[in-house]
C-alpha positions in Angstrom: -12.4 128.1 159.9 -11.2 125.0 157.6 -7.9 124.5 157.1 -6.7 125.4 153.4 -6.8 122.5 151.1 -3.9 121.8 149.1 -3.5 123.1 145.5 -2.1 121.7 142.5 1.1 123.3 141.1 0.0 125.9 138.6 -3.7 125.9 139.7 -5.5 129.1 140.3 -9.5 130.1 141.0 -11.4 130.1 138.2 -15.2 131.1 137.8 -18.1 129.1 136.5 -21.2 130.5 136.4 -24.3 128.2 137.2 -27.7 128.2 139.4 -27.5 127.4 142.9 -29.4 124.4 142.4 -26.9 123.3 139.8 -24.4 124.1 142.2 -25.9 122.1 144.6 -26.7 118.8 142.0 -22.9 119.2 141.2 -22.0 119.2 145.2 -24.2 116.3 145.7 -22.4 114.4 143.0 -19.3 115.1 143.5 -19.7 113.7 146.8 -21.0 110.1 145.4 -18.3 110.1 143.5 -15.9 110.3 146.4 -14.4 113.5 145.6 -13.9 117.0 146.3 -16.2 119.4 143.8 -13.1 121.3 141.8 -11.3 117.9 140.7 -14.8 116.5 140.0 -15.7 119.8 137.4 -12.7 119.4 135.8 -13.0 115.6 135.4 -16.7 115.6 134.1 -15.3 118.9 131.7 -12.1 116.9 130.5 -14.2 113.5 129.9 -16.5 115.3 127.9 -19.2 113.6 128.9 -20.7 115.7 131.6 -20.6 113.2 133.8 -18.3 110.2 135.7 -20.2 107.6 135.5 -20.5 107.7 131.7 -18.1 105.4 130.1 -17.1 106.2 126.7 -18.9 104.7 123.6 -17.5 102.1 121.7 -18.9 101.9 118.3 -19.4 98.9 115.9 -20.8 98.7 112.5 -23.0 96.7 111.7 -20.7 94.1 109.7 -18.7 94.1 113.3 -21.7 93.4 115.4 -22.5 91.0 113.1 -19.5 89.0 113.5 -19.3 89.8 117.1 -22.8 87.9 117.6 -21.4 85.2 115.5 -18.3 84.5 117.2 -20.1 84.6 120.5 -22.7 82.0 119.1 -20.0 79.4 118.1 -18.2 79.8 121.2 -21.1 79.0 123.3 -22.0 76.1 120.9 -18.4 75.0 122.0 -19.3 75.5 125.4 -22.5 73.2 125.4 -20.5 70.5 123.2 -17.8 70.4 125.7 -20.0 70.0 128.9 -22.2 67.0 127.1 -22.4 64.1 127.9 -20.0 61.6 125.8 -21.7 58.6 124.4 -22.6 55.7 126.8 -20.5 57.4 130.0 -21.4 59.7 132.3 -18.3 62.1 131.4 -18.2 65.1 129.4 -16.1 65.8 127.0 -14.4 68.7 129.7 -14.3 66.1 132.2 -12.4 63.6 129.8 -9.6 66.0 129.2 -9.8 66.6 132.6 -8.8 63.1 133.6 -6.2 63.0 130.7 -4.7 66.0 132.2 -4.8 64.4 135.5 -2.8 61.1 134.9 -0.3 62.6 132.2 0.4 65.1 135.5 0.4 61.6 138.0 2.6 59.8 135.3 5.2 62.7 134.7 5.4 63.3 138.5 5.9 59.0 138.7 8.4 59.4 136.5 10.5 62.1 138.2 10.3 60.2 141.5 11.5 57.3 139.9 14.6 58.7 138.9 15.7 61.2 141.6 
């Protein structure tokens, strides 16, 4: 005989009435969830969704999609200008500001050395 599972304050048995082969796609999922079959029924009913795995819905017009895609678009045209070549080097425009980064950070550091 198993030993008792815990219970939740204020939880009692309920009923639900189903098939036994609904019982048993319920068990089944529950399980690939990770969890026990009660707390899963009540997620699935509580999420509304029927199920865990279903995220809810965002929903866009079609003005926000719109401008979704088109903000999207220009940052990846950004992307591609910044990791191009610059004329006559072999440096991006990414790897310039790089390097700037790089000896401001050297010349700061010089600096502090120089007067502690």
């Amino acid at each position: 005989m198993r030993a008792p599972r815990p219970r939740r304050a204020g939880a009692r048995q309920r009923t639900v009435y189903c098939t036994a082969e609904e019982r048993a796609a319920m068990e089944r999922r529950a399980r690939a969830a990770g969890m026990r079959f009660s707390p899963f029924v009540v997620a699935c009913a509580l999420r509304g969704a029927g199920t865990l795995d279903a995220a809810p819905r965002l929903v866009l017009s079609e003005a926000e999609q719109r401008q979704l895609h088109d903000c999207v678009a220009l940052l990846d045209r950004c992307n591609r200008a910044l990791l191009e070549r610059l004329p006559g080097t072999a440096m991006s425009a990414l790897g310039a500001l790089a390097f700037l980064v790089a000896e401001a950070q050297a010349r700061l550091g010089a600096e502090g050395t120089e007067t502690g």
